[in-house]
C-alpha positions as CSV (number, residue, x, y, z in Angstrom):
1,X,-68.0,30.7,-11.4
2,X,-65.3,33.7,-10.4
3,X,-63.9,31.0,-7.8
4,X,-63.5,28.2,-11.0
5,X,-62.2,31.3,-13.1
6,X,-59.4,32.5,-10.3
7,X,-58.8,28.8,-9.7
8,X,-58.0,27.8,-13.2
9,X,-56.0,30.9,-13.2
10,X,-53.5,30.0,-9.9
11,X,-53.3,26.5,-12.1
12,X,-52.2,27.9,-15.2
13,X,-49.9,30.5,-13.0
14,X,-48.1,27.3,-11.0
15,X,-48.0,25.7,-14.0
16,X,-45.8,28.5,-15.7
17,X,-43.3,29.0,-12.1
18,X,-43.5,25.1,-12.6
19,X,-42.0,25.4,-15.9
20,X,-39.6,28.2,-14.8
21,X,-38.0,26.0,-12.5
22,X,-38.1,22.6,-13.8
23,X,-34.6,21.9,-14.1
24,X,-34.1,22.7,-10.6
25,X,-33.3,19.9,-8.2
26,X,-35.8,19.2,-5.4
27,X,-34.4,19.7,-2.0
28,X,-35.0,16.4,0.4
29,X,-35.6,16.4,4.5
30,X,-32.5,15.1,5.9
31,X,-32.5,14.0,9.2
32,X,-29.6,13.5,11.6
33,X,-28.8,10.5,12.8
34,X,-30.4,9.1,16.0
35,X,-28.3,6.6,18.1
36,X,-31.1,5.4,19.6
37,X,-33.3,2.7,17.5
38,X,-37.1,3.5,17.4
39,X,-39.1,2.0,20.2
40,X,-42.8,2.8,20.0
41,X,-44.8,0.5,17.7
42,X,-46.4,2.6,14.6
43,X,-49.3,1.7,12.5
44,X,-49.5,2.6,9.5
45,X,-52.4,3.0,7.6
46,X,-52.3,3.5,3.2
47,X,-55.2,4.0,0.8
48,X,-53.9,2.7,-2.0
49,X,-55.0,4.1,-5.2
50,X,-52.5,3.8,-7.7
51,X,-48.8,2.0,-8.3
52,X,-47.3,5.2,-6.8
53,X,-47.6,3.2,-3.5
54,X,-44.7,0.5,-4.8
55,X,-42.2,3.6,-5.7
56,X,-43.3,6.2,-2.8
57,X,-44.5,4.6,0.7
58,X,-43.2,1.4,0.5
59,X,-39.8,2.3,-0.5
60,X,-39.9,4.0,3.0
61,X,-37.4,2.0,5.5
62,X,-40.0,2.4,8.9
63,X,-42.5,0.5,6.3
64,X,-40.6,-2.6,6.8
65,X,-39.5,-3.0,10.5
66,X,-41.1,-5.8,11.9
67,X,-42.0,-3.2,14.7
68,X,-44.9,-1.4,12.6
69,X,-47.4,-2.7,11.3
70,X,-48.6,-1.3,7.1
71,X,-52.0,-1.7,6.9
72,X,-52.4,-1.5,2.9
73,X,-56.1,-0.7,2.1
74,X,-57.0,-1.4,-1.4
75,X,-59.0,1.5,-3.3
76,X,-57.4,1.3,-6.6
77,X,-59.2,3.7,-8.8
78,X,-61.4,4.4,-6.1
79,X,-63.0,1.4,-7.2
80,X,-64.1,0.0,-3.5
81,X,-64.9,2.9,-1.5
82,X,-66.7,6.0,-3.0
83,X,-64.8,8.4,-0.6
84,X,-61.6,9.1,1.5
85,X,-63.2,8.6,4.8
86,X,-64.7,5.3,4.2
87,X,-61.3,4.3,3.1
88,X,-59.7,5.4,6.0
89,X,-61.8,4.1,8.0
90,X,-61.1,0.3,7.4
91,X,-57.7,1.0,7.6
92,X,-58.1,2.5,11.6
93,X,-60.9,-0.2,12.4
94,X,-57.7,-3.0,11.7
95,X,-54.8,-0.8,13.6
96,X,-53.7,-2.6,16.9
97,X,-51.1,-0.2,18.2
98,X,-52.1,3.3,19.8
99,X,-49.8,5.2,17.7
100,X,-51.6,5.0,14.0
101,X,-50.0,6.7,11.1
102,X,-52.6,7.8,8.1
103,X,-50.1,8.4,5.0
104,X,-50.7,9.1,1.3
105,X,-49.4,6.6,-0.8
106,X,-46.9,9.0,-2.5
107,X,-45.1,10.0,0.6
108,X,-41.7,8.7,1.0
109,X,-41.1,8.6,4.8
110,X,-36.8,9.6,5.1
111,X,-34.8,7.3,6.6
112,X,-34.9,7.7,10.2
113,X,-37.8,9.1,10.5
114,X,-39.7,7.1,13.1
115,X,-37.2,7.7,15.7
116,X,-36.9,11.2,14.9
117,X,-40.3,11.2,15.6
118,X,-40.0,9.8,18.5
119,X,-38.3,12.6,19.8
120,X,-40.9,15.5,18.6
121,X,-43.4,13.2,20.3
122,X,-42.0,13.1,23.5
123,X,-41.6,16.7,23.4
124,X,-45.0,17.2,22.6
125,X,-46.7,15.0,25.0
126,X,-44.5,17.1,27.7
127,X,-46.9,20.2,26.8
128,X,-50.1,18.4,25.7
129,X,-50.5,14.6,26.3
130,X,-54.3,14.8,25.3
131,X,-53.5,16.0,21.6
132,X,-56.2,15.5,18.9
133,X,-53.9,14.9,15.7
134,X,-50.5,15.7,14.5
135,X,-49.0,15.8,11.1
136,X,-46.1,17.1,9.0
137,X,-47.7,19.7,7.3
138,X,-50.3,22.7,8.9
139,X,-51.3,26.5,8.9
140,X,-50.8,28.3,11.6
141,X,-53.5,31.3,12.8
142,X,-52.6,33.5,9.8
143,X,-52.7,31.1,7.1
144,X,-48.8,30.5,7.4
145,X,-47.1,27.2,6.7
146,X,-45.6,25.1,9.1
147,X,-43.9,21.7,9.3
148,X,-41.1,19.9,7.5
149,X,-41.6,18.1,4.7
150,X,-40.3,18.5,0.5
151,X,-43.3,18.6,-2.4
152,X,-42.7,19.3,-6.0
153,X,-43.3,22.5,-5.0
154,X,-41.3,23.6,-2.8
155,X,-39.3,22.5,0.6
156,X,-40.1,23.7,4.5
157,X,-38.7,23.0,7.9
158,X,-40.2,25.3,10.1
159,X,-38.6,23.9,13.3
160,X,-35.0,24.2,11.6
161,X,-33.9,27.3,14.2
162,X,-37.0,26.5,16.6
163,X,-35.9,24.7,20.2
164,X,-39.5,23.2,19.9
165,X,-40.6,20.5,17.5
166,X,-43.8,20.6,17.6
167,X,-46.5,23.6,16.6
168,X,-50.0,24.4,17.1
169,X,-51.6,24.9,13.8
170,X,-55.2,25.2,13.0
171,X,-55.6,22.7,10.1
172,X,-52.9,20.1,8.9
173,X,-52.4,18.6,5.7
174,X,-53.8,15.2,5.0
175,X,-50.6,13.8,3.0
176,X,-49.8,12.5,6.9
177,X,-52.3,12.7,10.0
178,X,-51.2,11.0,13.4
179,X,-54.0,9.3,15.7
180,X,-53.7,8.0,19.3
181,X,-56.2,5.2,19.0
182,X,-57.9,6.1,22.5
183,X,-59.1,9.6,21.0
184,X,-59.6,9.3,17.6
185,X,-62.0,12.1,16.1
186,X,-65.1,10.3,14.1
187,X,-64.3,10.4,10.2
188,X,-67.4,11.7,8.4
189,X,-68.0,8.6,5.8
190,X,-70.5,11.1,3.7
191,X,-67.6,13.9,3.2
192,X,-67.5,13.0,-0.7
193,X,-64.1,12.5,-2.4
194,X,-60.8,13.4,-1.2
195,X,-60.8,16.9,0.2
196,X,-61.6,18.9,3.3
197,X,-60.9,15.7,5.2
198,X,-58.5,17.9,7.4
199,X,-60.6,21.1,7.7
200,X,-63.5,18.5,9.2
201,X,-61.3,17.0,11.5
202,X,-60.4,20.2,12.2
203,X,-63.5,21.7,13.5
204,X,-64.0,18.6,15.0
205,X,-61.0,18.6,17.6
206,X,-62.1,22.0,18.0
207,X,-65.7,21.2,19.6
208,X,-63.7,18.4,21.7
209,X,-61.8,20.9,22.9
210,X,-58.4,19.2,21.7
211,X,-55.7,21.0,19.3
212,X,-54.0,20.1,16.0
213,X,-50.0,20.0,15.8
214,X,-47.5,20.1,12.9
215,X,-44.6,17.7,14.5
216,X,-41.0,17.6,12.8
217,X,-41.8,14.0,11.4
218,X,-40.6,15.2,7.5
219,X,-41.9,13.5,4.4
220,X,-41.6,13.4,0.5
221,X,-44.5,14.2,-0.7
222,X,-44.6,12.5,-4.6
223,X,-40.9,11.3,-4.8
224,X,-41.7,9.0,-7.7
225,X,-44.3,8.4,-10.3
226,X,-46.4,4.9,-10.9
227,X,-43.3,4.1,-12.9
228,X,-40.6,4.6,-10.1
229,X,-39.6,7.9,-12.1
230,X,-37.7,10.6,-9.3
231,X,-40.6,13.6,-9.6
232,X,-38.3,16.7,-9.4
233,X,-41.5,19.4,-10.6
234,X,-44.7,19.3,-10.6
235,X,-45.2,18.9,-14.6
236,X,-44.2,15.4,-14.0
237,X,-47.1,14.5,-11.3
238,X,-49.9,13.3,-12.9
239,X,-52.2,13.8,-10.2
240,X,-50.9,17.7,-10.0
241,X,-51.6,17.7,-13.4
242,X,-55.3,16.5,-13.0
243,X,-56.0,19.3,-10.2
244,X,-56.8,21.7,-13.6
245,X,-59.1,19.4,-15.0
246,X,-62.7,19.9,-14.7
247,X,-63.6,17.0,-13.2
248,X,-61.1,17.4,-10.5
249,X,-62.9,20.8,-9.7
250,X,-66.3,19.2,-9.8
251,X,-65.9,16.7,-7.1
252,X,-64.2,19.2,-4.8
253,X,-67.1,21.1,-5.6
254,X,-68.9,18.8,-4.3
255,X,-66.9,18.5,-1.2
256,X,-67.0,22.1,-0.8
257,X,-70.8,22.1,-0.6
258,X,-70.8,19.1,2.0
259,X,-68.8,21.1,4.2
260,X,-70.4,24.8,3.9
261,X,-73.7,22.9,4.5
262,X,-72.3,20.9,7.9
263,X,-70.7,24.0,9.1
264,X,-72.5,26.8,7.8
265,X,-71.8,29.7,10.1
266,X,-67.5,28.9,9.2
267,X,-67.4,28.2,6.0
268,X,-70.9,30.4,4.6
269,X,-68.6,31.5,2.0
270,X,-67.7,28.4,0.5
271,X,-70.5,27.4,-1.5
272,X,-70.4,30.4,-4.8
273,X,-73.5,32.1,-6.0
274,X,-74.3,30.8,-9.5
275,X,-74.5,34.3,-10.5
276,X,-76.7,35.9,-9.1
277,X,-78.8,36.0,-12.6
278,X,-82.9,37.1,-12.4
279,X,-84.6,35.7,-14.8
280,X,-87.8,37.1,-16.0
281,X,-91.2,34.6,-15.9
282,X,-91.1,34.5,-20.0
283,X,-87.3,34.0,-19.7
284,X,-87.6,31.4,-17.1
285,X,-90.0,29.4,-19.2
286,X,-87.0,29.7,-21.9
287,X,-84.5,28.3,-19.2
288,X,-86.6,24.9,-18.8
289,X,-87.1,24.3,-22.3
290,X,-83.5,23.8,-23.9
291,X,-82.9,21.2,-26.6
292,X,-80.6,18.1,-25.2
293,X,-78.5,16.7,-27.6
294,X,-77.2,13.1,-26.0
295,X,-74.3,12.4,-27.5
296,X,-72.5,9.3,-26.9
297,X,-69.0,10.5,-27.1
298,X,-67.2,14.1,-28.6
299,X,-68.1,13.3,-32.3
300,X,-71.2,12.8,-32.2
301,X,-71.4,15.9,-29.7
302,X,-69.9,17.8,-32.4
303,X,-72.0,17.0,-35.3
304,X,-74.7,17.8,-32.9
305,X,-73.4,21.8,-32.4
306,X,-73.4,22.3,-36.0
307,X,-76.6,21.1,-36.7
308,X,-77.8,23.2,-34.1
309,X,-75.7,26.5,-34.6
310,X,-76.6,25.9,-38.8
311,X,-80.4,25.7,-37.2
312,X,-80.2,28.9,-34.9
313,X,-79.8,27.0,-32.1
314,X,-77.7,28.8,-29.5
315,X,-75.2,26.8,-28.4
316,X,-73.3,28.8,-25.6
317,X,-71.1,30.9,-27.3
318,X,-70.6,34.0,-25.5
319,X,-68.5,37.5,-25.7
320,X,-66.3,36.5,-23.4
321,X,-65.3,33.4,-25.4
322,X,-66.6,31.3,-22.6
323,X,-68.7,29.0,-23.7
324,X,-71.2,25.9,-22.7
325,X,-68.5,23.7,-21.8
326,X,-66.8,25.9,-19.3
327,X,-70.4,27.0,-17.7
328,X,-72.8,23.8,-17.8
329,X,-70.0,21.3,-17.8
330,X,-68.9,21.9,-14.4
331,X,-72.7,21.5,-12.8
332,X,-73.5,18.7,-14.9
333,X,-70.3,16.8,-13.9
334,X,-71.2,17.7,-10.3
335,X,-74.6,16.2,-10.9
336,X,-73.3,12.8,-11.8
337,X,-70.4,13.2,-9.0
338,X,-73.3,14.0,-6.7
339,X,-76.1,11.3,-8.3
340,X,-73.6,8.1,-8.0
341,X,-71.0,9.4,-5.0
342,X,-73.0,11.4,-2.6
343,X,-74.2,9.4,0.6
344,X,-76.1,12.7,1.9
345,X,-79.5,13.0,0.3
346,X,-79.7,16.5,0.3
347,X,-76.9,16.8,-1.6
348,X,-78.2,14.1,-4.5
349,X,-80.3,17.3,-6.0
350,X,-78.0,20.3,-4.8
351,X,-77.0,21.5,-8.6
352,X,-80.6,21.5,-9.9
353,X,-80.8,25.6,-8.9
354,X,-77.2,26.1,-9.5
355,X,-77.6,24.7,-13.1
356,X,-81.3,26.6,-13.8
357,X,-79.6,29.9,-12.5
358,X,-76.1,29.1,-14.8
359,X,-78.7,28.1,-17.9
360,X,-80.5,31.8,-17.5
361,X,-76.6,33.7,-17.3
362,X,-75.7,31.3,-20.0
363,X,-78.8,32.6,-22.2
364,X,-78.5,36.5,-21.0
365,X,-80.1,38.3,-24.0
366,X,-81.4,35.5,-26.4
367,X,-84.5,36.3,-28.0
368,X,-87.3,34.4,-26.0
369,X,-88.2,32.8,-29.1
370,X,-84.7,31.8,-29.5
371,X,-84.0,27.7,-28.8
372,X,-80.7,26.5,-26.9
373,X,-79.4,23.7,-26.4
374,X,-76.8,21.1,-24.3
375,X,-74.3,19.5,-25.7
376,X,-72.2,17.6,-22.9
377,X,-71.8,13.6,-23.9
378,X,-71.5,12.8,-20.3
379,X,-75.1,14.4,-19.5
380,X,-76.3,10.6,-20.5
381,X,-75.3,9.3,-17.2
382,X,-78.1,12.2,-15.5
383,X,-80.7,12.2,-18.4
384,X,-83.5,11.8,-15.4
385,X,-81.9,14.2,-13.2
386,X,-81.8,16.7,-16.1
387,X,-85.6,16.4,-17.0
388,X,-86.2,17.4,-13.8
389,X,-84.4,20.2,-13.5
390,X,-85.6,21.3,-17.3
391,X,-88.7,20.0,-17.5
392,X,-90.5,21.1,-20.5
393,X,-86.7,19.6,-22.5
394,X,-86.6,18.5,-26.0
395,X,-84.1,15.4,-27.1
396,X,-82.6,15.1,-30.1
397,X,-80.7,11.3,-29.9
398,X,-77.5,11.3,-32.1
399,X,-77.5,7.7,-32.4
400,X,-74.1,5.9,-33.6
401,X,-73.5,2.4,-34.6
402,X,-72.3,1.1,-31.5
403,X,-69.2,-0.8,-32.8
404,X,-68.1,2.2,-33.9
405,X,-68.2,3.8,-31.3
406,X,-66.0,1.1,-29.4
407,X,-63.4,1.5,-32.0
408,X,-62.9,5.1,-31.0
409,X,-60.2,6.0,-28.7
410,X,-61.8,5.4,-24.7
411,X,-64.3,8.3,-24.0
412,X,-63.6,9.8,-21.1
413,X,-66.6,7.7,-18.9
414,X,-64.7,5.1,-20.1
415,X,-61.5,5.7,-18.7
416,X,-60.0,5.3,-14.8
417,X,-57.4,8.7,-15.3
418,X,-60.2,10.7,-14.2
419,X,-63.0,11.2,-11.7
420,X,-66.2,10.7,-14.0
421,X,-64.6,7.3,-15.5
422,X,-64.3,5.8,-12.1
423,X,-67.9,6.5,-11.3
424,X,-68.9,5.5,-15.0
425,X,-67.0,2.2,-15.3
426,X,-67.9,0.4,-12.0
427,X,-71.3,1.2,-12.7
428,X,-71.3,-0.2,-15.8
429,X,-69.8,-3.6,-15.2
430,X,-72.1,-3.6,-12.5
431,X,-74.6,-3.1,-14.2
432,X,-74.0,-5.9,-16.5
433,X,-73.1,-8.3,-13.5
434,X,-69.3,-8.3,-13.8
435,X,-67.2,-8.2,-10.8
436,X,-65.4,-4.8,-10.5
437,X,-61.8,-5.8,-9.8
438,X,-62.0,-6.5,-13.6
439,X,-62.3,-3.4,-15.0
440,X,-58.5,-3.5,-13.7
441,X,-58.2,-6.6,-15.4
442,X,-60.0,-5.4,-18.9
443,X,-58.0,-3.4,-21.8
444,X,-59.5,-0.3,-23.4
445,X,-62.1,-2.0,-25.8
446,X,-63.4,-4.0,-23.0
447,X,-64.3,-0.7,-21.2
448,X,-65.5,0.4,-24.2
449,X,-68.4,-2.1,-24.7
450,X,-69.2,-2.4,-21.2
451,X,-69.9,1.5,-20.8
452,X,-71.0,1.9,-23.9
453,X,-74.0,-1.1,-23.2
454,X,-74.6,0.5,-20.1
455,X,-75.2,4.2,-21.3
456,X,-77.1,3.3,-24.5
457,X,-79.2,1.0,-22.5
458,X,-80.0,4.2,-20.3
459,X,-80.8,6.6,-23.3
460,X,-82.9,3.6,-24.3
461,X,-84.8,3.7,-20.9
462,X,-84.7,7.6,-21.2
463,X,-86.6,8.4,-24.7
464,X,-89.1,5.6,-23.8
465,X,-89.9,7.5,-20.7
466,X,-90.0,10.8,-23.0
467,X,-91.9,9.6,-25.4
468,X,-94.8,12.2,-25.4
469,X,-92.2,15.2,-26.3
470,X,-91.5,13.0,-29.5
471,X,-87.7,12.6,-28.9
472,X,-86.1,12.9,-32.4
473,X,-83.5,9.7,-33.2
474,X,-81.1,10.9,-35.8
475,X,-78.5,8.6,-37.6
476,X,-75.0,9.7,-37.1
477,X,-74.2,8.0,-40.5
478,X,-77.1,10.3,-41.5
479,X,-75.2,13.1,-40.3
480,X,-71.9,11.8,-42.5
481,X,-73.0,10.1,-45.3
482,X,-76.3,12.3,-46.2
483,X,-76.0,15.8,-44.1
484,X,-78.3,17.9,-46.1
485,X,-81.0,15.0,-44.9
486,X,-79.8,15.4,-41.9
487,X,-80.5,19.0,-41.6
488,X,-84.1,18.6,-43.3
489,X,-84.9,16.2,-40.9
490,X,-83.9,18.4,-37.7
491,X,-86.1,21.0,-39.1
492,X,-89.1,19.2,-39.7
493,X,-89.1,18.4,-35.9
494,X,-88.0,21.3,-34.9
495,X,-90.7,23.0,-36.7
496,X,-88.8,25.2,-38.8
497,X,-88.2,25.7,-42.4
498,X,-84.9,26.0,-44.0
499,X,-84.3,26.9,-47.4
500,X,-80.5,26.7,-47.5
501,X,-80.3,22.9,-46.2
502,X,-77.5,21.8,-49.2
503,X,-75.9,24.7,-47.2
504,X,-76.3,23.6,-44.1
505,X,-75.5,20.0,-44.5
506,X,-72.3,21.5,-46.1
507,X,-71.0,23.0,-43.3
508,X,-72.2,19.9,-41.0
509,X,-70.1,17.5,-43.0
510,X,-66.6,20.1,-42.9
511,X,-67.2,19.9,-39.2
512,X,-66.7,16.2,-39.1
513,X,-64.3,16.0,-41.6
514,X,-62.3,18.2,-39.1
515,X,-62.6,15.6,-36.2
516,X,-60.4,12.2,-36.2
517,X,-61.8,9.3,-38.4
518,X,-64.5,7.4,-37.0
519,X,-61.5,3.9,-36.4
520,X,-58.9,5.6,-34.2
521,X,-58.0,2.2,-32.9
522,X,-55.5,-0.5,-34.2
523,X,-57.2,-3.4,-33.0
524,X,-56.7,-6.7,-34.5
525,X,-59.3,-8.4,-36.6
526,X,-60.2,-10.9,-33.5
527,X,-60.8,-8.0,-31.2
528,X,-62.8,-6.6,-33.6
529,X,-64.9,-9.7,-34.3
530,X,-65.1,-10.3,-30.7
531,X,-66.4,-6.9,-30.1
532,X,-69.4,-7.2,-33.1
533,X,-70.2,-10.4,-30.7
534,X,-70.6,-8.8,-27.6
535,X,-72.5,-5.9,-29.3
536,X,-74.6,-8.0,-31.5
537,X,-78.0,-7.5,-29.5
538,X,-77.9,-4.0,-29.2
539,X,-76.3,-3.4,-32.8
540,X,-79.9,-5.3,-34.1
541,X,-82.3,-3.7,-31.7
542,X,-80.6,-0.2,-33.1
543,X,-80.9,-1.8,-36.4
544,X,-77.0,-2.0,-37.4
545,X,-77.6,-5.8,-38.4
């Protein structure tokens, strides 16, 4: 957790030096002209992800000479491969020429760049014609940078006052990596995500006994957004942006563990202690018997922390101000990450003792008799995973007419701008039979329904396989319309007896009334009666109609 704090912290600082300097101009690689046309045949191979590809890459002028080939392989979303490396690998099994050129779609290679690199080739090859992989951007021996190349953070040329174009560094960058077809290192297909791609090829070059090189072949790293807008800071990246969020941290997590656990005597201290927390027997009985609120979406996750706080429920609350979102969020994200994008089986359970260790720090010096309880909306998409790892758990179900919920703004599971959504959605539509390449297709309410059907069709196959621990079902249009009912009813179950419910049921419905109404969505009157069609089985087996 002190590596998510100081990381959060580096964001929050880069995003203030980002705001000091945002109406700076970006500085651009500019490349003398070469008389000499380009003469070695290039493959280039893109993972395209996003529209940042039409305004970036292929605005590049070595993407359209008929003596390349652009291999363009389509991971919109990453909707068709569940990692980096898969991706990649497609792309190098279809290169023909020996020179192939891995690029991030939102690179903008300079105008004569290929011949230029042509040049820093030649001049490598003099010194080492059995290189491993080249790119623009590396770090030397003591963490330096080298290369040439302009970000929205700053702009580099190493070799500017260097006779040599070429350097040995000791990882590169993976915005650009250069292969020679007859020695390409083997892509790990189970490193999860996008990270670490160039620290494993690293160590693998190193047991081959080849080297790494930054080479003065400059690029633009995010010159335009999905729109074609010039990117001049980083505020205006969206995929910068996302680098705070904590979904973003949870699948390098993940990528972090695969890569301590391949190369444990490097990178030992990759994978953070949970911290370091000793539980007592008594208190580790506590640990495994929280309450688990699953919540469809934030509303009805909020009406669930007031009927617990209102209850004595802890709820994560700490001195600090940190709280259950910043502490279990982050494992139980890496859970799903882990359950739905993980090809290595050991990794598939890896959080379970991260998340029982960050459960007993979370609950510190609550009264053994004290209940707690988990609150995170996403949790549904683990609800097996999470009995395991607490098995004596209770459930409380805050169920919502499902229409309703559709006529929300998208949840997050439901949405394609972050990492859980693009695990959620594919298996939803999947799930229901429906091709994938039509969740590109499908607007916001069509996302909706489909994850919506999906997830409440997994709580349904959840609390049937809970049944003996007498899951509790409770209305969210109990919660609204009738809180103090609400409140009696959670404490019958619960076993307690409250004698301040009007009270309690007060303070349940000004929580609510705080949060957006329940329609945040304009949609038209056919939408909406298309939408009470498509829901119209599970809205009568719920007992909505």
């Amino acid at each position: 957790m002190k590596a998510l704090l100081r990381r959060i912290l580096a964001a929050f600082k880069a995003s203030s030096d980002s705001a000091a300097q945002g109406s700076a101009s970006r500085r651009y690689p500019v490349i003398p002209a070469v008389a000499a046309p380009a003469t070695l045949p290039v493959s280039f191979v893109i993972v395209r992800f996003s529209d940042e590809y039409l305004h970036n890459f292929l605005k590049s002028e070595c993407a359209h000479d008929p003596l390349n080939e652009v291999i363009e392989i389509d991971n919109t979303s990453n909707l068709y491969f569940d990692n980096l490396s898969q991706a990649i690998l497609a792309g190098l099994d279809r290169a023909h020429n020996d020179i192939i050129v891995v690029v991030h779609e939102d690179v903008l290679l300079p105008q004569g760049w290929q011949p230029h690199f042509e040049q820093s080739l030649r001049q490598l090859e003099e010194h080492d014609p059995s290189w491993g992989v080249l790119g623009s951007v590396g770090w030397n021996e003591v963490g330096q940078f080298v290369g040439h190349w302009s970000d929205p953070h700053q702009f580099k040329n190493t070799f500017l006052d260097s006779p040599y174009k070429f350097h040995e560094v000791q990882k590169l960058d993976e915005q650009l990596l250069i292969f020679h077809r007859q020695r390409i290192p083997r892509l790990d297909s189970d490193l999860p995500g996008i990270h670490f791609l160039g620290e494993d090829l690293k160590q693998q070059l190193s047991r081959l006994g080849m080297k790494c090189y930054a080479v003065d072949a400059p690029t633009i790293h995010k010159y335009a957004d999905k729109y074609g807008e010039r990117i001049v800071s980083s505020r205006q990246s969206d995929k910068i942006g996302d680098r705070e969020s904590v979904t973003y941290l949870a699948d390098e997590a993940c990528c972090n563990d695969y890569l301590a656990w391949k190369y444990p005597h490097v990178f030992s201290g990759l994978k953070q202690a949970a911290g370091g927390v000793q539980s007592s027997a008594s208190g580790r009985l506590q640990v495994i018997r929280p309450i688990i609120f699953i919540c469809k979406g934030e509303l009805e996750a909020a009406a669930a922390r007031a009927i617990a706080q209102d209850s004595g429920i802890f709820t994560g609350a700490l001195p600090s101000d940190a709280s259950e979102s910043a502490l279990l969020r982050m494992p139980i994200y890496k859970m799903i990450i882990e359950k739905y994008r993980c090809h290595a089986q050991w990794q598939k359970h890896n959080t379970a003792d991260t998340l029982q260790m960050l459960a007993a720090r979370l609950l510190g010096d609550l009264p053994l008799d004290a209940g707690w309880g988990i609150f995170v909306p996403e949790s549904i998409l683990v609800l097996p995973e999470l009995r395991r790892v607490f098995p004596e758990a209770r459930y409380v179900y805050i169920q919502r007419d499902p229409f309703s919920t559709c006529m929300e703004e998208p949840h997050r599971t439901a949405c394609l701008n972050n990492h859980l959504g693009r695990i959620a959605l594919p298996e939803a539509y999947c799930a229901l039979g429906l091709e994938i390449s039509r969740i590109l297709e499908a607007d916001p309410l069509d996302h909706m329904i489909c994850t919506t059907l999906h997830q409440l069709d997994l709580v349904r196959q959840h609390l049937a396989s809970v049944a003996e621990s007498e899951p509790l079902v409770l209305p969210f249009e109990e919660c609204i319309n009738s809180p103090s009912t609400a409140m009696e009813r959670f404490a019958r179950w619960l076993g307690a007896v409250r004698s301040d419910s009007a009270s309690a049921g007060l303070n349940l419905k000004m929580t609510l009334d705080t949060h957006s109404s329940i329609e945040t969505c304009g949609y038209s009157q056919a939408q909406k009666l298309a939408a009470m069609e498509r829901l119209s089985v599970i809205r009568k087996s719920l007992g909505y109609i």
